[in-house]
DOLUM-92257 format. One record per residue (C-alpha): residue in one letter; x negated, y negated, z. Coordinates in Angstrom, 1 decimal. Layout:
! DOLUM-92257
> code u v w
> a X Y Z
...
This chain:
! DOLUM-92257
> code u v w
> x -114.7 -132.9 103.4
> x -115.5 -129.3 102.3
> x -117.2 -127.1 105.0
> x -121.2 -127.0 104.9
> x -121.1 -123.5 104.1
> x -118.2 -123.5 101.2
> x -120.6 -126.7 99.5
> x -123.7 -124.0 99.6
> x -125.2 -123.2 96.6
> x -126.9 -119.7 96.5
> x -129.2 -118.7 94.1
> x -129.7 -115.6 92.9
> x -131.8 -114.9 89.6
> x -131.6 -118.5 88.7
> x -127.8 -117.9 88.6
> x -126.3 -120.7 90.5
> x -123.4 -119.7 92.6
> x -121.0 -122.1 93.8
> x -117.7 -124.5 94.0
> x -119.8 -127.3 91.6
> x -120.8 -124.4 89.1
> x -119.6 -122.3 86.5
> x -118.2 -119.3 88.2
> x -120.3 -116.2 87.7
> x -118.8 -113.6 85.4
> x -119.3 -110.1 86.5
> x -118.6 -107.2 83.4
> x -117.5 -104.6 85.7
> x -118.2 -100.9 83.4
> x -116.7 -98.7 86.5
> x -115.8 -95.4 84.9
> x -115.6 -96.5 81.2
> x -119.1 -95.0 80.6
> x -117.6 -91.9 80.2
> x -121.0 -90.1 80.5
> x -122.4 -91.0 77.6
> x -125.6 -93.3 78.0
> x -125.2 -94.5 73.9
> x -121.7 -96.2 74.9
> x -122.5 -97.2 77.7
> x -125.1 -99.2 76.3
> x -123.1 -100.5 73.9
> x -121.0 -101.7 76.9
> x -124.2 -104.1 77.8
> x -123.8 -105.3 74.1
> x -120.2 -106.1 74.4
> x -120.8 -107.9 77.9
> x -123.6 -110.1 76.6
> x -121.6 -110.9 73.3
> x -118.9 -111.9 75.1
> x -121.0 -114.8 77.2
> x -120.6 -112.9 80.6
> x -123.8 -113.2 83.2
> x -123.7 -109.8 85.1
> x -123.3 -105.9 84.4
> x -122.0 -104.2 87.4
> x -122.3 -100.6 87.8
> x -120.9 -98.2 90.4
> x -123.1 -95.8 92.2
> x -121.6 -92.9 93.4
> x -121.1 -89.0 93.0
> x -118.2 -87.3 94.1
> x -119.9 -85.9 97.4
> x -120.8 -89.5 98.6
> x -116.9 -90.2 98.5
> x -115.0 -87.6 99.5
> x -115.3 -83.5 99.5
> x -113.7 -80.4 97.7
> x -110.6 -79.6 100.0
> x -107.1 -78.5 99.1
> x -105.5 -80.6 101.6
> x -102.7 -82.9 100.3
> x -104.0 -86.0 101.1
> x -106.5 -85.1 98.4
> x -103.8 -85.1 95.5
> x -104.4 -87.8 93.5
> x -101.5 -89.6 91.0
> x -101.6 -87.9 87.5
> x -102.5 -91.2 85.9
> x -105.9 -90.7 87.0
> x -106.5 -87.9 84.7
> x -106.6 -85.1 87.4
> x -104.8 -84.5 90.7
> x -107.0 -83.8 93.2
> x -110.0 -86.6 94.3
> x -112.6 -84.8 94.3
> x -112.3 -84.0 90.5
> x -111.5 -88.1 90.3
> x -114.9 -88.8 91.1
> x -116.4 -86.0 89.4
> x -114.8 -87.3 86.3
> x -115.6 -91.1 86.9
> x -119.4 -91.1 88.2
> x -121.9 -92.2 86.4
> x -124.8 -89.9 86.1
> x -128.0 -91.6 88.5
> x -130.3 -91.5 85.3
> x -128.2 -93.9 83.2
> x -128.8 -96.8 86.0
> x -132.5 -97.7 84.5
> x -132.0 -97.5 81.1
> x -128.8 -99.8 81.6
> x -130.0 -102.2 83.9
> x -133.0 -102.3 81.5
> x -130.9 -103.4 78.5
> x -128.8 -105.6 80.9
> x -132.2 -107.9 81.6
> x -133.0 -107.6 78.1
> x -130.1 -109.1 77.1
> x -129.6 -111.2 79.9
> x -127.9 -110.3 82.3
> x -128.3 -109.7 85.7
> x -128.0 -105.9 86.5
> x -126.4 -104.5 89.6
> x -124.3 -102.2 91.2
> x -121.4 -101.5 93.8
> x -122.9 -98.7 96.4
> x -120.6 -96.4 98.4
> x -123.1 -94.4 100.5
> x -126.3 -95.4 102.7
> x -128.2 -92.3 100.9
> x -128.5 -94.0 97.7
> x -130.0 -97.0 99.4
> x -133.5 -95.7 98.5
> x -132.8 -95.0 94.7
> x -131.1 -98.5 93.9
> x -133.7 -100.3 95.6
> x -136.2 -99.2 93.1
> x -133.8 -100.5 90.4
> x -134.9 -104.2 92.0
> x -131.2 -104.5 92.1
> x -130.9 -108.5 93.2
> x -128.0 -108.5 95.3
> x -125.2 -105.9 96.0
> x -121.3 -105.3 96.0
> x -119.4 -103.5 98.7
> x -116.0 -102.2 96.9
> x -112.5 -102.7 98.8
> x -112.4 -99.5 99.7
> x -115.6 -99.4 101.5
> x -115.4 -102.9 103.4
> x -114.3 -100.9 106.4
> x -117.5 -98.5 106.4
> x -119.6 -99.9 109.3
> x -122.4 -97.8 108.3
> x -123.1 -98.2 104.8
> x -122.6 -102.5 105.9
> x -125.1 -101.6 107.8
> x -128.0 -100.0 106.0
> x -126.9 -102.7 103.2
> x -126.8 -105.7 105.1
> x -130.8 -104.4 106.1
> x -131.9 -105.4 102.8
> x -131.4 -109.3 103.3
> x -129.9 -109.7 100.0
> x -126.7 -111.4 98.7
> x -123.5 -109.2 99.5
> x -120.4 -109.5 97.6
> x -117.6 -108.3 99.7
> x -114.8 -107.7 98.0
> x -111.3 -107.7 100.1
> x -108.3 -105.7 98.4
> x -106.2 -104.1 100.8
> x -108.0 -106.0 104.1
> x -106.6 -108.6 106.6
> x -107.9 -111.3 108.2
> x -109.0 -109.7 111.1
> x -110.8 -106.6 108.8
> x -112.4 -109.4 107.1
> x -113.8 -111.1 109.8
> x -114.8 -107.8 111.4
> x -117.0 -107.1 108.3
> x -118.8 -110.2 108.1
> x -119.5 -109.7 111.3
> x -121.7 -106.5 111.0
> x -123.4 -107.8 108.0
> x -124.3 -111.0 109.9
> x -125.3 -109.1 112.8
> x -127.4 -106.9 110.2
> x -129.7 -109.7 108.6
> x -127.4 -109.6 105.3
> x -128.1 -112.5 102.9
> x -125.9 -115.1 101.5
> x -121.9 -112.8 101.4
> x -119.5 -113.7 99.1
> x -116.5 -112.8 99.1
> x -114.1 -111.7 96.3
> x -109.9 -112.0 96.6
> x -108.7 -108.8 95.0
> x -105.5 -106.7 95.1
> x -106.3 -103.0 95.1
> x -103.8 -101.6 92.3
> x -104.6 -100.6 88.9
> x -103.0 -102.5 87.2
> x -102.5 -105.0 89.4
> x -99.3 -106.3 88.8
> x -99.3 -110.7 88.4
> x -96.3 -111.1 91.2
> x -99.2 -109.1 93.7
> x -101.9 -111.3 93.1
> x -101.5 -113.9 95.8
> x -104.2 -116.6 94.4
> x -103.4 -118.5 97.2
> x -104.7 -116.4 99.6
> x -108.6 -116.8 97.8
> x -108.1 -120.7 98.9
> x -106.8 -119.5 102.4
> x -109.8 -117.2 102.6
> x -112.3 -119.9 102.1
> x -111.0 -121.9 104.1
> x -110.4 -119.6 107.1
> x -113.9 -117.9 106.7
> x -115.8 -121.0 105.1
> x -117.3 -118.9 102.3
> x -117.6 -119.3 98.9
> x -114.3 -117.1 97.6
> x -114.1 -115.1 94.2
> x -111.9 -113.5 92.4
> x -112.1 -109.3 91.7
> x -109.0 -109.0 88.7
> x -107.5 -105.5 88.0
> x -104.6 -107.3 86.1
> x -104.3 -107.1 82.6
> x -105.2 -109.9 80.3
> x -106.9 -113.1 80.8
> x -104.1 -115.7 83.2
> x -105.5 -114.2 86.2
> x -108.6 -114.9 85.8
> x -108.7 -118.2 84.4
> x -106.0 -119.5 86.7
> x -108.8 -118.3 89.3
> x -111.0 -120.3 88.3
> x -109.2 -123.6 87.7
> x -108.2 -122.9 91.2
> x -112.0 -122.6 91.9
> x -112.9 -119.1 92.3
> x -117.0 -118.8 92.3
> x -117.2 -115.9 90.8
> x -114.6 -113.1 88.3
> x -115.3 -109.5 87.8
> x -113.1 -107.6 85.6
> x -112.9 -104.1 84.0
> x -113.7 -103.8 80.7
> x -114.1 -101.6 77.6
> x -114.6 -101.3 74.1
> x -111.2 -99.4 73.3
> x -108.7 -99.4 76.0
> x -107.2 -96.6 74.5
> x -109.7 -93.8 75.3
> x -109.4 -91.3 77.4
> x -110.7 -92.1 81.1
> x -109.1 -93.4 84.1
> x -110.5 -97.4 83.7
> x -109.9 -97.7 80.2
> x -106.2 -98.6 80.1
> x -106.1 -101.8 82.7
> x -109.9 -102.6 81.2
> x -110.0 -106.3 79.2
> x -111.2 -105.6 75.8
> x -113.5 -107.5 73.8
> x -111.5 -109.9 72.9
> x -110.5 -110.6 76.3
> x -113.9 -111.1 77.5
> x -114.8 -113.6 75.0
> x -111.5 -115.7 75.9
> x -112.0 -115.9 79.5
> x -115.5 -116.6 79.0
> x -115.0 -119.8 76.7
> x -112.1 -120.3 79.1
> x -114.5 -121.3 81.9
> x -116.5 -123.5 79.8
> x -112.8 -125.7 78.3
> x -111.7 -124.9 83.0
> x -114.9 -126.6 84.6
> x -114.9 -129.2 81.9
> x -111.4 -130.1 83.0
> x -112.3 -129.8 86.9
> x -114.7 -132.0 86.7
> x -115.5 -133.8 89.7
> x -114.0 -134.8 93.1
> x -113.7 -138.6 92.9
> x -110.4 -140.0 91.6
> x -111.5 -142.7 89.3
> x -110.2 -144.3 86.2
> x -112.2 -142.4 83.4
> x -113.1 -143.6 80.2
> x -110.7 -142.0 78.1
> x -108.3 -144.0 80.2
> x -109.9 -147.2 80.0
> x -108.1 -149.0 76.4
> x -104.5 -147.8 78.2
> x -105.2 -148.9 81.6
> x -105.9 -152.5 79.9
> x -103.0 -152.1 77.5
> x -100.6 -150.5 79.9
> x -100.8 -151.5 83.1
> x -98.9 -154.9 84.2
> x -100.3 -158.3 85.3
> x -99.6 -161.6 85.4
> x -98.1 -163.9 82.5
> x -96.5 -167.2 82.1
> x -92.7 -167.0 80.9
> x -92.5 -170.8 79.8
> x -95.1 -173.6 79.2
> x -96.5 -174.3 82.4
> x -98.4 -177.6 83.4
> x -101.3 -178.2 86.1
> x -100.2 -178.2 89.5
> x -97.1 -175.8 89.1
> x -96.4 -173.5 91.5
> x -95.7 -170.1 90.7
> x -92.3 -168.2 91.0
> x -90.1 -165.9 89.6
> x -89.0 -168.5 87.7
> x -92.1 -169.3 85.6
> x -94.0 -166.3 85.7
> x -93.4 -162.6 85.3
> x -95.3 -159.0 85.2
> x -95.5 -157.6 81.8
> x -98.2 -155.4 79.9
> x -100.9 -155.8 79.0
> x -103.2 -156.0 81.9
> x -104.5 -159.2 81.3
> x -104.0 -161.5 84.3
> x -103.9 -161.1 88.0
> x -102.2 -157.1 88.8
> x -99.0 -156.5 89.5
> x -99.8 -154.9 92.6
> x -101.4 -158.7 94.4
> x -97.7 -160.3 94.1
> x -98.8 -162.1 97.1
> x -102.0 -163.2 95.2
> x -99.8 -165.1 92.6
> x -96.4 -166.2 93.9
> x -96.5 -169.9 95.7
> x -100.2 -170.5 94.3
> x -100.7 -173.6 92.4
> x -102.0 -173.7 88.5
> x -105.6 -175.8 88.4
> x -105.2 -175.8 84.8
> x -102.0 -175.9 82.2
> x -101.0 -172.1 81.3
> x -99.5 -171.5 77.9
> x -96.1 -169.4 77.8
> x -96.9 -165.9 77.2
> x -100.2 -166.3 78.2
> x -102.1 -164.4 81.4
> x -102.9 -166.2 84.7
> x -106.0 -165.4 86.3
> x -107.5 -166.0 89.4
> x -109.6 -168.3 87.9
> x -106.6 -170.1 86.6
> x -105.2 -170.6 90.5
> x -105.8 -172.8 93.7
């Protein structure tokens, strides 16, 4: 039996979220806006083609994260585009004015709009975006305050976990529950970008469910579509991935980002994945039906047999098809007596038994 909590259903939107639905698909845009509101809107068009549910923006500036210093803990790895965080961020942020016009197109092509939020200050202005529910990033599942302020609202949470242990987790759901947060869902992720397929640890989203008993997700930085589809045949509620138009522009998301393509295969990968889930009863199904009556063995006479033998090794034998009594009720056969004459090669039933 499946903890009360994991069998929840939460509804957000009329998007059902939960182990007996079809995971939610979150079209993460991150940084691959590139400060231009025309592609980015395009990016809404290439999530909604591609059968996804959600557009998920981040909401940040570069003095909500961090500050301009020259210390060296700000030095940043050259594959980000610059080498110092604070120019990161500069260079990722999206500018605040692009959130209505985006989540506007988002609910106009259906989706549901909303956004990662990395500082209690922009509370105010994403509130009056009617943003429906809201992610806290890895990286800020350790800020008490901005759980907090979040948590305030009442609405959904999706926490997502790269980088944390057990104990971080737990410590976080812990101030949003404290806080009057809403329904929290939680999102296995490893934090590296790419994330490479021997770091991924699937497992652990099962572990986490269980552990927590929450409804588990999947947050996928790798590149291409087996992580997330293995996700979800293992059951993951919801996937968010990167993704872009041209993973070859210049920008520090684009080049771990799932193109177009790749969007459209994991999405009609979830459909062919729940399909083959199916359901939790173990039951012969009807596709199996015309084998399990050719296949299986039962029952038959090996010779001519008259009324009032009894059955033995001798005069009887378990063959295909599965015409007579099973081969697993031995017992039910061996030592009974025939009421009736049995032909050879024909199947004894109980009916044909005393």
């Amino acid at each position: 039996m499946l903890p009360s909590k994991l069998s929840t259903t939460i509804n957000i939107e009329n998007h059902l979220i939960g182990l007996d639905q079809r995971p939610l698909l979150i079209a993460e845009v991150s940084a691959n806006h590139d400060k231009d509101l025309d592609h980015a809107l395009a990016l809404v068009d290439v999530a909604a083609d591609a059968g996804w549910d959600c557009l998920k923006l981040q909401t940040y500036n570069a003095d909500t994260l961090t500050m301009r210093s020259d210390h060296p803990s700000m030095k940043t790895d050259p594959v980000w585009g610059t080498d110092n965080l604070y120019s990161l961020y500069e260079n990722a942020c999206m500018p605040m004015e692009f959130h209505a016009p985006l989540f506007a197109k988002a609910r106009d092509r259906g989706l549901m709009p909303f956004t990662s939020i990395y500082d209690p200050r922009d509370l105010d202005f994403i509130e009056g975006l009617n943003c429906p529910i809201y992610k806290i990033a890895s990286f800020e599942m350790t800020f008490d305050d901005l759980l907090k302020c979040v948590a305030q609202t009442g609405k959904p949470i999706i926490l997502s976990t790269g980088m944390a242990t057990l104990d971080e987790i737990d410590h976080a759901i812990e101030v949003l529950d404290k806080n009057g947060a809403g329904p929290i869902i939680l999102l296995h992720c490893c934090s590296s970008y790419p994330a490479p397929l021997e770091n991924i640890n699937l497992d652990a989203m099962l572990a986490m469910g269980a552990h927590f008993n929450n409804l588990v997700g999947f947050s996928d930085h790798t590149i291409g579509t087996v992580a997330p589809l293995t996700a979800i045949a293992m059951g993951a509620v919801a996937i968010e991935k990167h993704y872009t138009n041209d993973p070859t522009r210049v920008g520090p998301d684009h080049r771990f980002s799932a193109t177009p393509e790749m969007m459209k295969q994991i999405a009609d990968g979830v459909d062919d994945i729940m399909e083959m889930r199916g359901h939790s009863e173990k039951k012969s199904v009807p596709a199996e039906i015309i084998n399990k009556a050719i296949g299986r063995r039962s029952a038959f006479a090996s010779k001519n047999l008259s009324k009032g033998t009894i059955l033995t090794r001798d005069n009887m034998r378990f063959i295909r098809p599965n015409a007579g009594i099973p081969a697993n009720d031995v017992f039910g056969v061996l030592g009974k007596t025939l009421c009736r004459p049995i032909l050879k090669g024909h199947p004894i039933t109980y009916s044909d038994i005393s």
